[in-house]
C-alpha positions as CSV (number, residue, x, y, z in Angstrom):
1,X,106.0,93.5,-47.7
2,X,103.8,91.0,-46.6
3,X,101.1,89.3,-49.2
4,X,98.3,86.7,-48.0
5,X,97.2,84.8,-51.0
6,X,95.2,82.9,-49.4
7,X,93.7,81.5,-46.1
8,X,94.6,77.5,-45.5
9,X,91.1,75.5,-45.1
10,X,89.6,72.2,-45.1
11,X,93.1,70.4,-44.0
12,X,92.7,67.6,-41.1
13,X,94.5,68.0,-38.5
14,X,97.5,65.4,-37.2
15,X,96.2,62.1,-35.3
16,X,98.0,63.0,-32.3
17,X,97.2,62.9,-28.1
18,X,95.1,59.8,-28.9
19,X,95.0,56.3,-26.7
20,X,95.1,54.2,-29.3
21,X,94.0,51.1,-26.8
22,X,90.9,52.6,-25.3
23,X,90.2,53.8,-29.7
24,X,90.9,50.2,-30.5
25,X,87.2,48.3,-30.1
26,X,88.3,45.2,-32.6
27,X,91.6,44.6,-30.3
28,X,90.0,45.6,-26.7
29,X,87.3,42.8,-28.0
30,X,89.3,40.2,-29.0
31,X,91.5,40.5,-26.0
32,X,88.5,40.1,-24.0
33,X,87.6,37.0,-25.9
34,X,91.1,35.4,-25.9
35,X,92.1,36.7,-22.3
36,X,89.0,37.7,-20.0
37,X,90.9,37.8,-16.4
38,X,93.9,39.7,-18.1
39,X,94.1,43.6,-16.2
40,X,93.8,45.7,-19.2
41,X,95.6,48.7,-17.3
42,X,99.0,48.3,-18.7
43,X,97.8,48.2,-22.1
44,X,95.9,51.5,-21.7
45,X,99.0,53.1,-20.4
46,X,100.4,51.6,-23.0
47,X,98.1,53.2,-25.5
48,X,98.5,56.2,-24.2
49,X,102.0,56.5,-24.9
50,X,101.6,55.5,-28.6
51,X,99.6,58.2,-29.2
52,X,101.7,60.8,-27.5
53,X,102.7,63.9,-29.5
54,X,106.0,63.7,-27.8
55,X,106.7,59.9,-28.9
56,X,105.5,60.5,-32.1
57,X,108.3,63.0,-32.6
58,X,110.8,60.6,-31.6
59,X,109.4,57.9,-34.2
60,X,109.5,60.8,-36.9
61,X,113.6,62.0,-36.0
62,X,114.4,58.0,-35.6
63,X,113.4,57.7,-39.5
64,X,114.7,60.6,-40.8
65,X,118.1,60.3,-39.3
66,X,118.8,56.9,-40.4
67,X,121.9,54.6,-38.0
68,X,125.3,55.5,-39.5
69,X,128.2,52.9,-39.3
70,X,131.5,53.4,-37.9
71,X,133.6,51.1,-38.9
72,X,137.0,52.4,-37.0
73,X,138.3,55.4,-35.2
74,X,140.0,58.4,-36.2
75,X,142.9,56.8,-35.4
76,X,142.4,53.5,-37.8
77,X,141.2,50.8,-34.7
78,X,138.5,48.6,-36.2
79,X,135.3,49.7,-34.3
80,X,132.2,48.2,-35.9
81,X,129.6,50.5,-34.2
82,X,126.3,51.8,-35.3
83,X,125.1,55.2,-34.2
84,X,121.6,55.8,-33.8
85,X,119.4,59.3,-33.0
86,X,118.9,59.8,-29.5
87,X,115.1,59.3,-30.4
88,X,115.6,55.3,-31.3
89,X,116.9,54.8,-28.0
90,X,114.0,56.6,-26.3
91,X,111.6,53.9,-28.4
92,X,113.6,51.1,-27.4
93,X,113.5,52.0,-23.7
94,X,110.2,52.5,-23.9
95,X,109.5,49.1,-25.8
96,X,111.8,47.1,-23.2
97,X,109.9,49.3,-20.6
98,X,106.6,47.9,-21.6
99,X,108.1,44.1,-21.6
100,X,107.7,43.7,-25.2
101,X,110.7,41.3,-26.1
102,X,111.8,38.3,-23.5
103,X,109.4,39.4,-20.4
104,X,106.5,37.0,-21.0
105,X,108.5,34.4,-21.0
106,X,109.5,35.0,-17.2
107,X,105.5,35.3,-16.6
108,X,102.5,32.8,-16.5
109,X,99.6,32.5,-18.2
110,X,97.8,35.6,-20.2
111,X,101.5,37.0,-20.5
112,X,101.9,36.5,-24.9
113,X,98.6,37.4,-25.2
114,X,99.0,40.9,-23.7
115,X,102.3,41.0,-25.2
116,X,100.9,40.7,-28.3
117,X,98.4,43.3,-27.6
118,X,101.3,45.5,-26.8
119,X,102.9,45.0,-29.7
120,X,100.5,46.0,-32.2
121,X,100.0,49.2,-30.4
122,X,103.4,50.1,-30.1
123,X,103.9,49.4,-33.9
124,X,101.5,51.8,-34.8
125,X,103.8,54.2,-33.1
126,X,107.1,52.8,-34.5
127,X,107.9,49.9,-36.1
128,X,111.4,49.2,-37.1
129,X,112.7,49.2,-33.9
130,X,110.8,46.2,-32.7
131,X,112.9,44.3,-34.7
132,X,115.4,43.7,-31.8
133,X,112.8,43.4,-29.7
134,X,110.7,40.7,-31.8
135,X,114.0,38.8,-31.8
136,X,114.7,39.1,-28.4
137,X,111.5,37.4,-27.9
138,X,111.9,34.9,-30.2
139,X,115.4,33.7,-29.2
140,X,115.1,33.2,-25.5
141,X,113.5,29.9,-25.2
142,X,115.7,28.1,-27.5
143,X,118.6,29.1,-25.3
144,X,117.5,26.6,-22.8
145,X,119.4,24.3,-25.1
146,X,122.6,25.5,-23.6
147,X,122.0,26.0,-19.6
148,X,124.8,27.8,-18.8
149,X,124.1,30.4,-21.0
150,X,120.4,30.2,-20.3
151,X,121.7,30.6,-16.5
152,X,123.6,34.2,-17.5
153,X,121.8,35.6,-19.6
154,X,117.9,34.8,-19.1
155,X,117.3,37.4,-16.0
156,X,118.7,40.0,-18.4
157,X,117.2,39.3,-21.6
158,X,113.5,40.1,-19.2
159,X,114.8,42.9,-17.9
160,X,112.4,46.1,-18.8
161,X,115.8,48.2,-18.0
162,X,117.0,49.3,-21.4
163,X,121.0,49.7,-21.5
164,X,122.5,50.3,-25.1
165,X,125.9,50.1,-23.6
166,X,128.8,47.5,-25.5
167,X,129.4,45.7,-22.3
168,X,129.7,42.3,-21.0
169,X,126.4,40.5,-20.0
170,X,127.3,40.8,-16.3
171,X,127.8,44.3,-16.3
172,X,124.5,45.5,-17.9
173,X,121.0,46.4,-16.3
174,X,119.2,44.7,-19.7
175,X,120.2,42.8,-22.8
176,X,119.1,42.5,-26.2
177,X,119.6,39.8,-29.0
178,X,119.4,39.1,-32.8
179,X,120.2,36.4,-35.3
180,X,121.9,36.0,-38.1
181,X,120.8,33.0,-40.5
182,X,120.5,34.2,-44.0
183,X,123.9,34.2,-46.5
184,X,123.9,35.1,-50.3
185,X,123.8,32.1,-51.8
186,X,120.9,30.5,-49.7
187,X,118.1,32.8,-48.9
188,X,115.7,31.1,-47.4
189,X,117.7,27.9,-48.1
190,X,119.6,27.8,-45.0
191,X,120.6,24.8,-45.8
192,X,123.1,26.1,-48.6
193,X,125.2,28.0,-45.6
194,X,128.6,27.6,-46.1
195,X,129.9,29.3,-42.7
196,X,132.1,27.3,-40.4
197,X,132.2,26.4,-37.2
198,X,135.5,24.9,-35.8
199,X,135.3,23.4,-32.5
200,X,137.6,25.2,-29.9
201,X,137.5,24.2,-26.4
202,X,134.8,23.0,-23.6
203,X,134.6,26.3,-21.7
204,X,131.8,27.3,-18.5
205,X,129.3,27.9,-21.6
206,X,129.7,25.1,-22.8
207,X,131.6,23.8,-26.1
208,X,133.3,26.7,-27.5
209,X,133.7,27.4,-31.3
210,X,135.8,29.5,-33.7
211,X,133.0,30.6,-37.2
212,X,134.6,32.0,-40.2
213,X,132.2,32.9,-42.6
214,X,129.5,35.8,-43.5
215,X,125.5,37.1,-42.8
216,X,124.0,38.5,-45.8
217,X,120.9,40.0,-43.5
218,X,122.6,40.6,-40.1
219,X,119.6,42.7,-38.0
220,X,120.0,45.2,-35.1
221,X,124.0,44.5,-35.3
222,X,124.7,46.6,-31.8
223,X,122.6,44.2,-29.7
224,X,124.8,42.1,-27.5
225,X,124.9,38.7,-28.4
226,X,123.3,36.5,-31.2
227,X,121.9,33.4,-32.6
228,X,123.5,31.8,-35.8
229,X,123.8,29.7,-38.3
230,X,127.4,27.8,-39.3
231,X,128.3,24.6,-40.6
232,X,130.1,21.8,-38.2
233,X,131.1,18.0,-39.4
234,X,127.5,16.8,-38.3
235,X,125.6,19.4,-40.3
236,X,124.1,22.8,-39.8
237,X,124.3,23.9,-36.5
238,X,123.1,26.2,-33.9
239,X,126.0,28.8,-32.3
240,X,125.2,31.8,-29.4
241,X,127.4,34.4,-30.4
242,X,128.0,37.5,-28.0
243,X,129.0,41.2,-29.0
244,X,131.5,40.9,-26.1
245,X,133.7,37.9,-24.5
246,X,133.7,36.8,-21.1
247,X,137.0,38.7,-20.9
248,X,135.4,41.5,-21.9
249,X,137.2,41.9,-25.2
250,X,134.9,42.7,-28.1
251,X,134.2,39.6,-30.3
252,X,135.2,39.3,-34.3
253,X,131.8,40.3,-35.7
254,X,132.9,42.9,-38.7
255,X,130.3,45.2,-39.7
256,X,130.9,45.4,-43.6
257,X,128.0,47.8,-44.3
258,X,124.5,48.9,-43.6
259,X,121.3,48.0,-45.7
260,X,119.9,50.8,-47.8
261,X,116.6,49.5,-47.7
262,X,113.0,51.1,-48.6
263,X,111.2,51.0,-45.3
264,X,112.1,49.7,-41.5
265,X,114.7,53.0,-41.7
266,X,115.1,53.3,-37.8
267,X,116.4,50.1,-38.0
268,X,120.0,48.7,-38.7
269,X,120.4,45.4,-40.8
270,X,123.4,44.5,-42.3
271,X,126.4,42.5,-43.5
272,X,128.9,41.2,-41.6
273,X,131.9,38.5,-41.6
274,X,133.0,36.2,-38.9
275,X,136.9,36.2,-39.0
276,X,137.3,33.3,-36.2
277,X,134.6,34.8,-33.9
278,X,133.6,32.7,-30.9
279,X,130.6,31.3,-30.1
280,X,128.9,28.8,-28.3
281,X,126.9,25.7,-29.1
282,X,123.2,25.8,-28.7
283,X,121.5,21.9,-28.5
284,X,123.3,19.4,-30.5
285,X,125.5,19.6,-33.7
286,X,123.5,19.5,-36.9
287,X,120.6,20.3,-35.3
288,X,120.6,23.9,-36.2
289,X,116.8,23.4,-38.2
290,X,115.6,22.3,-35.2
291,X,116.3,25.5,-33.0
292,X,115.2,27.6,-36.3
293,X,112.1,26.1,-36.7
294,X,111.2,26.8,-33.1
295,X,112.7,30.7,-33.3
296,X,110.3,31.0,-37.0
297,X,107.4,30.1,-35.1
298,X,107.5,33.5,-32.7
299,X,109.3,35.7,-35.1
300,X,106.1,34.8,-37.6
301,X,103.9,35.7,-35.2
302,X,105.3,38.9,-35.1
303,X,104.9,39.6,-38.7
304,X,101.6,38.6,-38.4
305,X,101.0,41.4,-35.1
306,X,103.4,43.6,-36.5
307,X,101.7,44.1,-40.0
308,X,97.6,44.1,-38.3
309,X,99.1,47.1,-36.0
310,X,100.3,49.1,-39.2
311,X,96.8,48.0,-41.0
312,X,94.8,49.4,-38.0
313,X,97.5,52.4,-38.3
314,X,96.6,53.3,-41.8
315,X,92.9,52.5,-41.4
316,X,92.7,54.8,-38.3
317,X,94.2,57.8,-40.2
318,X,92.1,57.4,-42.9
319,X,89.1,57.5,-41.0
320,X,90.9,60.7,-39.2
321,X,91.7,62.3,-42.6
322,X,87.7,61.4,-44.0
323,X,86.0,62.7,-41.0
324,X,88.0,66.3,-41.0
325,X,88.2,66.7,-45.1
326,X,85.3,67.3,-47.2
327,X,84.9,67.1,-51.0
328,X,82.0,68.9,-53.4
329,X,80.0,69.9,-50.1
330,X,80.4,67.6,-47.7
331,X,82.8,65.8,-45.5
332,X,84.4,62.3,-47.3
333,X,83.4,60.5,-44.2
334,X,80.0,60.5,-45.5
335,X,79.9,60.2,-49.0
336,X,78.3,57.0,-49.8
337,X,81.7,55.7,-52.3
338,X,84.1,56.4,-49.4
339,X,82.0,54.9,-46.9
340,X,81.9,51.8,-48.5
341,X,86.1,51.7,-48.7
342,X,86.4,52.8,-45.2
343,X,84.0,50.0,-43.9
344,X,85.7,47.5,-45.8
345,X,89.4,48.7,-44.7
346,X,88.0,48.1,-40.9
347,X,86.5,44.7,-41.6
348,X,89.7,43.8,-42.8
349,X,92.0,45.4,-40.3
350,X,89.2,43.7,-37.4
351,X,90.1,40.5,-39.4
352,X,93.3,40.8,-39.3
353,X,94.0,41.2,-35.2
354,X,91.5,38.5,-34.6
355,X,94.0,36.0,-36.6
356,X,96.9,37.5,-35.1
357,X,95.7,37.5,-31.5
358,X,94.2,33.7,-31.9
359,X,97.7,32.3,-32.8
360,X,99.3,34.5,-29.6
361,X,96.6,32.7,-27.7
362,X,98.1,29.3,-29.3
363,X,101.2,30.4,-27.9
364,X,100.4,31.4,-24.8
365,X,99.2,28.0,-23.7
366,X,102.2,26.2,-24.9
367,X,101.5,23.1,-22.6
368,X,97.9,22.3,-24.3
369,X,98.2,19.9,-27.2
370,X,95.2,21.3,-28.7
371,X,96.9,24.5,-29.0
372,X,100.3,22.9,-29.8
373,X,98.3,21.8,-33.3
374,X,96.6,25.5,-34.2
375,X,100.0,26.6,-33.6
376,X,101.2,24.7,-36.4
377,X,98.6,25.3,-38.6
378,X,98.1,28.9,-38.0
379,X,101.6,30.3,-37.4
380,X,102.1,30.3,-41.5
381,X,98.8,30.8,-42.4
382,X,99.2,34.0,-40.3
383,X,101.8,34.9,-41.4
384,X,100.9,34.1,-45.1
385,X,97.8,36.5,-45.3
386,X,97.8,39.1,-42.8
387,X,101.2,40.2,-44.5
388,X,99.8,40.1,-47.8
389,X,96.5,41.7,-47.1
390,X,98.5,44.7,-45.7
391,X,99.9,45.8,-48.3
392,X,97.1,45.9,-50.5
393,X,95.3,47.8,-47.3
394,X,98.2,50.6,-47.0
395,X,98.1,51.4,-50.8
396,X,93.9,51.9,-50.6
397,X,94.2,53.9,-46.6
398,X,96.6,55.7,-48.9
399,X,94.6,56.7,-51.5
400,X,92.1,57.8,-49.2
401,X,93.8,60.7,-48.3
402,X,95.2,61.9,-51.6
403,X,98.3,63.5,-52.6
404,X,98.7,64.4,-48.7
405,X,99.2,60.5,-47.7
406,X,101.8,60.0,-50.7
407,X,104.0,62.6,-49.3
408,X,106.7,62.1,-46.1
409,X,107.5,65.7,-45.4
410,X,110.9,65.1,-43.6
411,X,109.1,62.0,-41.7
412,X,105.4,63.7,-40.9
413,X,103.5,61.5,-43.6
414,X,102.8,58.9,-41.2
415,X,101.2,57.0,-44.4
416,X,103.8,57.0,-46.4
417,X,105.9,55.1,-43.8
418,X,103.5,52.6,-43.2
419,X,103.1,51.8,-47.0
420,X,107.0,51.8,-47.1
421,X,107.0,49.6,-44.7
422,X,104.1,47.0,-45.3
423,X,106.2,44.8,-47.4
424,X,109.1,44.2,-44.7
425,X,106.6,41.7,-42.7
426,X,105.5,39.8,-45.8
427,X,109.6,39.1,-46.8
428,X,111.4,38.7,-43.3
429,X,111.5,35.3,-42.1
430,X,109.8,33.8,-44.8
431,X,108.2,35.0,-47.7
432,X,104.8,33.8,-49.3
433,X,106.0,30.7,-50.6
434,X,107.9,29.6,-47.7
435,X,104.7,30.0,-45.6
436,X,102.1,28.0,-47.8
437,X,104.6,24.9,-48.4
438,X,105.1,25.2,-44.5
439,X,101.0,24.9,-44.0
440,X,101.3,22.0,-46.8
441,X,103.7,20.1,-45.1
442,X,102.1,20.4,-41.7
443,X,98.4,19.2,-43.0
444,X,100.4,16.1,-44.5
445,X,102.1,15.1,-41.3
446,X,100.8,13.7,-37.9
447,X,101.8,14.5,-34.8
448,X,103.5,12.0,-32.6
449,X,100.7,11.9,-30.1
450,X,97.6,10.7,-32.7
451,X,96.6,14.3,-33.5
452,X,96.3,16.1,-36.7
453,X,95.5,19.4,-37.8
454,X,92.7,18.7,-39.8
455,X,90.9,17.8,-36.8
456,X,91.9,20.5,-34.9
457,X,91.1,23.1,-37.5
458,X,87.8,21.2,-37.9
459,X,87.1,21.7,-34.3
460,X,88.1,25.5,-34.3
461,X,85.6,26.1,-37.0
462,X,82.4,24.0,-35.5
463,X,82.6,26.2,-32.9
464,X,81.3,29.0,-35.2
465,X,78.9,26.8,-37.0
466,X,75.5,28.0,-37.4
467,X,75.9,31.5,-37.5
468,X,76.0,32.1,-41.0
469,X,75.4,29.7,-44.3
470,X,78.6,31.8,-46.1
471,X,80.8,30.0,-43.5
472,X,79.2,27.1,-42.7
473,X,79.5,26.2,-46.7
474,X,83.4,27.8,-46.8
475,X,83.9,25.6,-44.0
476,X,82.8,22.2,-45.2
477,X,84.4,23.1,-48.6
478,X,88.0,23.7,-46.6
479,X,87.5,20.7,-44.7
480,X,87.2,18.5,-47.5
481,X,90.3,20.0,-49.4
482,X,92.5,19.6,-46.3
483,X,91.9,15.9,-45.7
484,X,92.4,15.6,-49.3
485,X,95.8,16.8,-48.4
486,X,96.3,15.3,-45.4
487,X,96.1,12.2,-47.3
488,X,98.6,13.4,-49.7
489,X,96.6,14.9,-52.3
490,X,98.0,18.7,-51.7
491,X,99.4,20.0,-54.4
492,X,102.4,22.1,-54.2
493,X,100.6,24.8,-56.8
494,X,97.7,25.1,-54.9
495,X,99.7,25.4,-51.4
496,X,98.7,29.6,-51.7
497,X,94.8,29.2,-52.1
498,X,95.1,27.0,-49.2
499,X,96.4,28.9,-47.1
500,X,94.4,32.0,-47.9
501,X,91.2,29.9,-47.5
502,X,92.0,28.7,-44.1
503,X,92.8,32.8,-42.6
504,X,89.4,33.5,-44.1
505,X,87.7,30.9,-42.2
506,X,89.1,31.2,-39.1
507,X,89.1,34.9,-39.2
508,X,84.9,34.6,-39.9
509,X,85.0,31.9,-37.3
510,X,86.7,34.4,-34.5
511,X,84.4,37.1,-35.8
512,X,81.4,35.4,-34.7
513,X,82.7,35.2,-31.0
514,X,83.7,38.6,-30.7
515,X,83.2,41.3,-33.1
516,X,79.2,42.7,-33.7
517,X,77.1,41.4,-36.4
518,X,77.5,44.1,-39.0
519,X,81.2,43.3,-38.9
520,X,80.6,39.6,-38.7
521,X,78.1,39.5,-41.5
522,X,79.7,42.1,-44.1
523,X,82.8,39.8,-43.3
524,X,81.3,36.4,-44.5
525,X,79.5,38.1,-47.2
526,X,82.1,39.8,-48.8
527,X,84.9,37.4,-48.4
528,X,83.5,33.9,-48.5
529,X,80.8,34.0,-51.3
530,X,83.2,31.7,-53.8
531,X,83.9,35.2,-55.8
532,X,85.5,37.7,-53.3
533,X,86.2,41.2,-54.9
534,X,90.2,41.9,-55.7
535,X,89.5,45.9,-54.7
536,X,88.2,47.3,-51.6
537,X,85.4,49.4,-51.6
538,X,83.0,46.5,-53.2
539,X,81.1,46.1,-50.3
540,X,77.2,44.8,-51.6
541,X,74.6,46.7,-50.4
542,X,72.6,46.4,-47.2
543,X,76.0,46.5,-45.3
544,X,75.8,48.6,-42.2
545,X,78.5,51.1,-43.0
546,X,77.6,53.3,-40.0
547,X,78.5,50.9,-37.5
548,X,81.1,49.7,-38.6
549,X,82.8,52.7,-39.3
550,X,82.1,54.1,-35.8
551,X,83.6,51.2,-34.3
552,X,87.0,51.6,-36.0
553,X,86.8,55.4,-35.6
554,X,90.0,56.3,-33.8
555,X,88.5,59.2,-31.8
């Protein structure tokens, strides 16, 4: 017998067969701004793949059927494999595909810049399995240090040819590559690491070494070769260490077990121990801070892309979700409450890709010392407050669309795996902490060419100045406090206002040049009047909710 209780009404339907480039205004703008010559075709293809109902699908199975680890065969041989869904492998192709991890740096100028662009799109669609891609990226140059290997390895780290086959490097279409730096008794102290490195022989790669010693946070363990972390007589040094040999045998990496973690599930991370696996020198011995310092700097900035895609993620379907639902006779989009939480979750997901995208631009023109400097200052300052700011956006996008946004639904609540995921950015490769002490310790030191940072994040302010009072006022005030620093003043408990106060500046400042007036102004009046609200939603009144709402509108 069939029984209708009811007929099912006012329920939005999915955010799906969108472009979420040509939707973007705030990142189309900024690109603009930061790139004008750049052919925004590829990113619009891009976009359209993103949004596609089919790729959506394979981002849903990826998280729901979480990598499994074989450790050996049915016969008892040591394996150390991780199996993934079909539907990872279709991401990763297609993020290889678009040159999201080592391409760029085969490229000239405007390449990181539309990189990055690609990246926050492509992490609205999937996030966790960038990681192997964002450390791809990151890794490549500071394999230079070792030629040889640079020489092998380079043409198939830029490869957009995906091939997840356990292979030697000559043997494959593409490559990938991760790093393994943290242990459990340092953390972020990498400087506690108590692997080994035992030098072996002098071999075509260079000097050869035998490691004995663990990872504690060992991510994407089935791409083919590595950077690390192990202790040799001259200090902590740098090591490249492959999945498989030049012989083609398969290298001692033992996989001791995958991370049960609360977001990033796509994604593999785990722990493993070297039992006199071979690896190769990178640069000098006891120089291992050097090459980490210059990997943070790239992996930081994509925290700081990854976590504005997943804020323009969640703000999109919250917009989605307010202009299809309505509430006591009319639709949420309208209501004069939710209008003022839905404008201030798009100022602050605009905000947030302005910084992200200015300190790709500082990357991007790696030979100008101007740039060198904003790259210093801005690269934890990023990384500092776009990943805490996301957070606090996910929990309110969440809340806008009610019990439906708290629930996953075997990997259909899109925004409830952005929230899970929100804090990932904010931890990996530094947490808060780490960041603001970095930005404190780079405001007390000079270059060694005469330059400083104050002065160049002096001179990337002036060129907003006169637009608004707010700023003009937040600006001077900074000013003063980082030359106060400079001059070794900065205090150590302070390091976390400072660092927030310098994103909110710059932010307002890249506002002005390329976002419209209603988001520029409701910007500098609700973030830089000396008392910024701890809620969104506080917007003050005369704030042009409208526009700025239609701008972020993903439709």
């Amino acid at each position: 017998m069939n029984s209708v209780t009811h007929e099912v009404l006012n329920q939005p339907a999915p955010l799906v067969g969108h472009n979420l480039y040509d939707t973007d205004r705030a990142l189309r703008d900024a690109l603009r701004f930061h790139a004008p010559q750049l052919d925004e075709q590829r990113l619009a293809t891009l976009g359209a793949l993103a949004g596609d109902q089919a790729m959506q699908t394979h981002a849903r199975l990826a998280n729901i059927h979480k990598p499994a680890l074989h450790t050996h065969d049915r016969f008892g041989h040591r394996t150390d494999t991780v199996e993934f869904h079909p539907s990872y492998h279709a991401l990763l192709g297609a993020a290889v595909g678009a040159g999201l991890h080592a391409t760029p740096w085969s490229q000239g100028p405007g390449a990181h810049i539309e990189r990055a662009a690609g990246f926050i799109l492509f992490t609205q669609l999937e996030p966790s399995v960038l990681c192997p891609v964002s450390m791809t990226y990151a890794v490549t140059p500071a394999l230079r240090s070792n030629a040889a290997v640079f020489g092998d390895w380079f043409d198939k780290l830029a490869s957009t040819r995906y091939d997840p086959q356990l292979r030697f490097v000559g043997d494959k279409a593409g490559v990938t590559m991760g790093m393994g730096m943290t242990e459990k008794q340092g953390g972020s102290d990498v400087r506690a690491n108590t692997t080994r490195a035992e030098y072996l022989e002098d071999t075509p790669w260079g000097r050869c070494y035998r490691l004995v010693g663990h990872k504690w946070f060992f991510s994407a363990p089935m791409s083919d070769a590595f950077l690390v972390l192990a202790q040799t007589p001259a200090g902590l040094s740098c090591f490249f260490l492959p999945r498989v040999l030049p012989d083609g045998s398969v290298n001692g990496i033992a996989i001791q077990r995958l991370k049960d973690k609360l977001g990033n599930q796509a994604n593999a991370s785990a722990e493993v121990e070297f039992n006199g696996a071979l690896a190769w020198l990178v640069g000098e011995e006891g120089r291992g801070i050097p090459q980490i310092l210059e990997m943070g700097t790239l992996t930081r900035l994509d925290c700081a892309l990854g976590t504005a895609g997943l804020m323009r993620g969640a703000t999109a379907l919250a917009l989605h979700h307010a202009s299809q639902r309505s509430a006591f006779g009319k639709p949420l989009i309208v209501q004069p409450l939710m209008k003022n939480v839905l404008a201030d979750l798009a100022i602050e997901s605009e905000a947030a890709t302005a910084l992200a995208l200015r300190l790709a631009r500082a990357i991007d023109r790696q030979n100008d010392p101007f740039e060198a400097l904003m790259r210093r200052v801005l690269t934890p300052v990023a990384k500092f407050w776009v990943c805490k700011r996301g957070a606090a956006l996910a929990q309110e996008a969440m809340e806008c669309l009610g019990g439906n946004g708290y629930v996953e639904e075997h990997g259909e609540g899109v925004m409830a795996r952005i929230y899970r995921e929100m804090p990932l950015n904010s931890i990996w490769e530094g947490a808060g902490n780490i960041m603001a002490l970095d930005l404190l310790r780079a405001v007390k030191k000079r270059d060694g060419q005469g330059g400083d940072v104050v002065g160049a994040l002096a001179g990337e302010l002036d060129s907003a100045r006169g637009a608004n009072a707010q700023l003009d006022r937040f600006a001077d005030a900074l000013i003063a406090r980082f030359s106060d620093a400079a001059d070794g003043g900065g205090d150590e408990t302070g390091a976390r206002r400072l660092a927030q106060d310098v994103a909110l500046a710059v932010q307002g400042a890249l506002l002005r040049h390329h976002a419209p007036d209603c988001v520029f102004d409701a910007f500098c009046l609700s973030r830089l009047s000396g008392n910024a609200p701890q809620v969104f939603g506080t917007l003050p009144a005369g704030v042009d909710f409208d526009s700025i709402i239609q701008r972020a509108a993903p439709h």
